[in-house]
N, C-alpha and C positions, 0 to 999 in steps of 0.2 A: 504494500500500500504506500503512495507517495504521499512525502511530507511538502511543504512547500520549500524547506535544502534542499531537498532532494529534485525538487524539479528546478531548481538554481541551478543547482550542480550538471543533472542533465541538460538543458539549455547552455550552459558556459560552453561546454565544448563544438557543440553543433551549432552556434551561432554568435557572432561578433553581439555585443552586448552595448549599446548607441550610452546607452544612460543607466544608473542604476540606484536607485532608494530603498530606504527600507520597506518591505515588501511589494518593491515594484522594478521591475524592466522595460525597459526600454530598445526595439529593435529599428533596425533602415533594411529591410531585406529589399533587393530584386526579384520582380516578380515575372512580365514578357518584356522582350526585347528589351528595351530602356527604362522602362516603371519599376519605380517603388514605392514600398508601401512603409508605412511607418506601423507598428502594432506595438502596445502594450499588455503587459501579464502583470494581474495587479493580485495579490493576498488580500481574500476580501471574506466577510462571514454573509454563511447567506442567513435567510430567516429561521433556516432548523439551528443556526445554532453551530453549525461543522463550519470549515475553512474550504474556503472554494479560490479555486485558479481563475480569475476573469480576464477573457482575452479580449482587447479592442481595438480596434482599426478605426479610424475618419473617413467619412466615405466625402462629405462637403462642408461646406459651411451653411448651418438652417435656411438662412434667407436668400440662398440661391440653389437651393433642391428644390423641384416638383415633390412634397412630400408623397402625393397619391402615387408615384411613378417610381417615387420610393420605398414606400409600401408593397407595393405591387412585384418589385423587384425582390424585396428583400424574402417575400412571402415565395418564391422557386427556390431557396434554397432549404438543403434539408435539416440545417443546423444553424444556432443563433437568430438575432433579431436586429430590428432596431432601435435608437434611443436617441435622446436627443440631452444634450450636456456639454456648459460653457461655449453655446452659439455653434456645435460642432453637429453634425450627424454622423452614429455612430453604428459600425455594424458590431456586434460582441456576443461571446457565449461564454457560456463556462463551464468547469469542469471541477466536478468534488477530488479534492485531494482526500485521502484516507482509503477512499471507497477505489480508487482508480488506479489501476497500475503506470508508471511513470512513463510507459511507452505509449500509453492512452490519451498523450498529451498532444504528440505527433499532428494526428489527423486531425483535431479540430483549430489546431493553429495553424495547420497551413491552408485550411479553408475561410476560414475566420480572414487571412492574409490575402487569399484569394478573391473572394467574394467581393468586400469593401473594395477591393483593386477594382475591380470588374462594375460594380456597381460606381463607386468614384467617375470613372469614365463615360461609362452612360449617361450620369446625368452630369457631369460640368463640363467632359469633356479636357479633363484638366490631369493632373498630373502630380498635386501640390501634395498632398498627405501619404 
């Protein structure tokens, strides 16, 4: 069961690491051809009470999303959502630490990275997050 060291520790090696606080990362991955996406992995408690991994990506800035188009979007994929926090639109999911094995971390950050990429361009057309 991963601790949240323990997905520090897995993440340290398999990705340059942009920024780092107490429980939070910070990444700059490439994503196609010349895009990057920026993602954060934050230590957060959810409402039961346990430690959850929350991963997030910027897809735009509020006030220049089509939110419906953004909804619309976010709703084909099969994991995470959307949110909106600090004027940003945010694609995120999460993942229970304890309950999770650390390799279980894998797939929904590179989706999470993916998605917001894919969605970011859709709608601004832009490149910036």
């Amino acid at each position: 069961m991963a601790t949240w060291d323990e997905l520090v520790s897995y993440v340290r090696v398999r990705y340059e690491i942009m920024k780092q606080r107490e429980g939070e990362l910070w990444f700059d991955l490439l994503t196609t051809g010349e895009r990057h996406q920026r993602v954060a992995v934050r230590q957060v408690t959810g409402e039961d009470g346990h430690p959850w991994a929350q991963i997030t990506s910027a897809v735009g800035y509020l006030e220049k999303v089509d939110l419906a188009r953004c909804l619309a979007l976010a709703g084909e994929a099969v994991t995470g959502g959307v949110v909106a926090e600090d004027n940003l639109v945010l694609f995120r999911h999460s993942i229970p630490l304890g309950d999770t094995e650390i390799d279980g971390f894998e797939r929904p950050f590179r989706l999470v990275v993916g998605i917001a990429d894919r969605m970011e361009e859709q709608l601004t057309g832009t490149d910036v997050h």
